[in-house]
C-alpha positions in Angstrom: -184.9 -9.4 -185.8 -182.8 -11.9 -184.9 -183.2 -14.5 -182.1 -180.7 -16.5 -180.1 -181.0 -19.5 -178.7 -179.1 -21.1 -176.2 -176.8 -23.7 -177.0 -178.1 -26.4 -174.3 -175.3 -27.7 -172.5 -173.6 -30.7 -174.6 -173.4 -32.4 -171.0 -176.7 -32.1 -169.9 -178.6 -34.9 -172.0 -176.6 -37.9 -171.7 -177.2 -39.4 -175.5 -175.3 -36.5 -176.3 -172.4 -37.1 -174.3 -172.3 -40.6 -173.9 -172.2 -41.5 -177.6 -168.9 -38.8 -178.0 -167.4 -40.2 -175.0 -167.8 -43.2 -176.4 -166.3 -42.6 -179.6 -163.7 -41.0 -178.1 -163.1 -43.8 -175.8 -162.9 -46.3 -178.9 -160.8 -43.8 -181.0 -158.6 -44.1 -177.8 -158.4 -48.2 -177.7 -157.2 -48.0 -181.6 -154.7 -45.9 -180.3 -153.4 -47.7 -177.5 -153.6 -51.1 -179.4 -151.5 -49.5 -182.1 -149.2 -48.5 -179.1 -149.1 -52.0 -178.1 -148.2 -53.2 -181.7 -145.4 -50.8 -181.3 -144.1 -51.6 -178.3 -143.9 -55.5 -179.3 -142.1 -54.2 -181.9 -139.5 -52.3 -180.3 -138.9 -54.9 -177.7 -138.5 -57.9 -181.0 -135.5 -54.9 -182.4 -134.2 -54.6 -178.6 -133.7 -58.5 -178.6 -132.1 -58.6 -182.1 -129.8 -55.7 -181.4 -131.6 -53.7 -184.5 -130.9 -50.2 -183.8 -131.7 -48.2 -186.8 -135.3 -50.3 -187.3 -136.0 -49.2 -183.7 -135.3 -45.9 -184.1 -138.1 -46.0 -186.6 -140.7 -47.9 -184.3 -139.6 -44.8 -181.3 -140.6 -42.6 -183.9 -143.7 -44.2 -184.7 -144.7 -44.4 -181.6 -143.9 -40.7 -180.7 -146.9 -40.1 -183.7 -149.1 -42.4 -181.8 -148.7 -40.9 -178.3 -149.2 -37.2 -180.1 -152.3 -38.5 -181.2 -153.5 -40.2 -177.6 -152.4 -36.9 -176.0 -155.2 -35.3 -178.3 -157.9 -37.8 -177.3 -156.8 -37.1 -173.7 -157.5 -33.5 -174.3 -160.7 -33.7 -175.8 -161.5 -36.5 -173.1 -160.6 -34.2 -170.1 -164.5 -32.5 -169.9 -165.9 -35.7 -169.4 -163.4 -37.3 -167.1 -163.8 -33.8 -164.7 -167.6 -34.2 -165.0 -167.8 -38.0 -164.3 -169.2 -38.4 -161.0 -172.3 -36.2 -162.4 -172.3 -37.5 -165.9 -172.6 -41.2 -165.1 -175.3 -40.9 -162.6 -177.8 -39.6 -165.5 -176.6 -43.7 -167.3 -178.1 -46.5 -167.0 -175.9 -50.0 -165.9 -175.8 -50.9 -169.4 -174.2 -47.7 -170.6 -172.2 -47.1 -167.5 -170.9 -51.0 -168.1 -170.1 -50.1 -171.8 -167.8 -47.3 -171.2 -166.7 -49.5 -167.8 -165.5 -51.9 -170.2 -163.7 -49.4 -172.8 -161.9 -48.2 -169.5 -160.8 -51.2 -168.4 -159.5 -52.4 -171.9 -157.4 -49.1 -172.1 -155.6 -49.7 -168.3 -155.1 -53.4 -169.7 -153.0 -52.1 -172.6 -151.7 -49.6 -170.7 -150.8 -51.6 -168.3 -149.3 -54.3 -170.4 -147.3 -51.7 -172.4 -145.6 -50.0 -169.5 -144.1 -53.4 -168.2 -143.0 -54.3 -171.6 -141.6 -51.1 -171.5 -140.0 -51.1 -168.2 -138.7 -54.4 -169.5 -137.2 -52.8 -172.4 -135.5 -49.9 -170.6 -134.1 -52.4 -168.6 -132.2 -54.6 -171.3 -131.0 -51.7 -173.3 -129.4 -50.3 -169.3 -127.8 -53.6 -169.4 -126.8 -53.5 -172.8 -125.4 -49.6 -172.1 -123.5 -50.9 -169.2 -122.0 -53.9 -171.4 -120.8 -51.6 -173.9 -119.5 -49.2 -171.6 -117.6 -52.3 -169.6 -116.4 -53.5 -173.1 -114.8 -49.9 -174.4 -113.5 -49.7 -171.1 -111.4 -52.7 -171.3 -110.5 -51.8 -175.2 -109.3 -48.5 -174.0 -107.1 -50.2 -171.5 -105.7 -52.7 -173.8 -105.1 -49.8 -176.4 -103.0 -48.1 -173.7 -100.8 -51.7 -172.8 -100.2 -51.8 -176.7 -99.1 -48.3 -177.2 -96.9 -49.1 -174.3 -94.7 -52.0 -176.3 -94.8 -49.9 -179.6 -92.8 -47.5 -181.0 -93.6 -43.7 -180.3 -94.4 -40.9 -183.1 -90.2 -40.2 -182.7 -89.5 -43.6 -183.6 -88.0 -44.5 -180.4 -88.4 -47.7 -179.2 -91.0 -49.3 -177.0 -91.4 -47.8 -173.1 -91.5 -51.4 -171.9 -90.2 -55.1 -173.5 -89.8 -58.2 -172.3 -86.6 -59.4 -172.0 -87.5 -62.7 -170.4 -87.4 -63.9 -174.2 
């Protein structure tokens, strides 16, 4: 004869779920502070014009941001059961996780603007090329215009001012 208990729900005694959530949340600030590494690092390669080394850090930092998408995941029970969650903490707990929270929207935070920072120089640096291989394009066409064709006639235009 066999017996089943119920599993009690992994929400309902707050030791339970505040030490995963808390985990969680620290596995999460590792994460994002490897981001951050990252990101300084992409922006030092932007500066110094390094484009294969940051192609490496983009894809390193496509690995991280799998990962954080994971932690999200596994985060999403407790962040849709909040509001009833926290109210069974008391302030020191609830001013634990407040301060894991705020840590991760500081690096979060810090990351996007060096990232919107970073999009914005390698714009500018897109726009720069484009300007410069527009010009080169124009001054292939003036030389092709003063040299001799693939029939070997002369020039379309010379100056005869001397």
């Amino acid at each position: 004869m066999t017996t089943e208990t119920a599993q009690p729900d992994a929400y309902e005694n707050p030791r339970n779920w505040v030490t995963r959530a808390s985990r969680l949340l620290d596995r999460q600030l590792g994460l994002y502070a490897r981001l951050d590494e990252l990101s300084k690092s992409q922006t030092a390669h932007i500066e110094r014009d390094e484009t294969d080394e940051l192609l490496a850090v983009l894809s390193r930092r496509q690995s991280v941001i799998e990962d954080i998408t994971k932690v999200n995941e596994e985060l999403g029970p407790f962040r849709d059961r909040w509001q009833a969650l926290s109210g069974a903490l008391d302030e020191r707990e609830k001013g634990e996780l407040r301060s894991r929270l705020e840590a991760l929207e500081s690096l979060v935070d810090a990351i996007a603007q060096r990232d919107d920072a970073d999009r914005r120089a390698l714009e500018s640096r897109r726009q720069r090329v484009g300007t410069e291989l527009s010009g080169l394009t124009r001054g292939r066409g003036a030389m092709n215009a003063y040299q001799k064709d693939s029939r070997g006639a002369g020039p379309k235009y010379q100056d005869r001012r001397g």
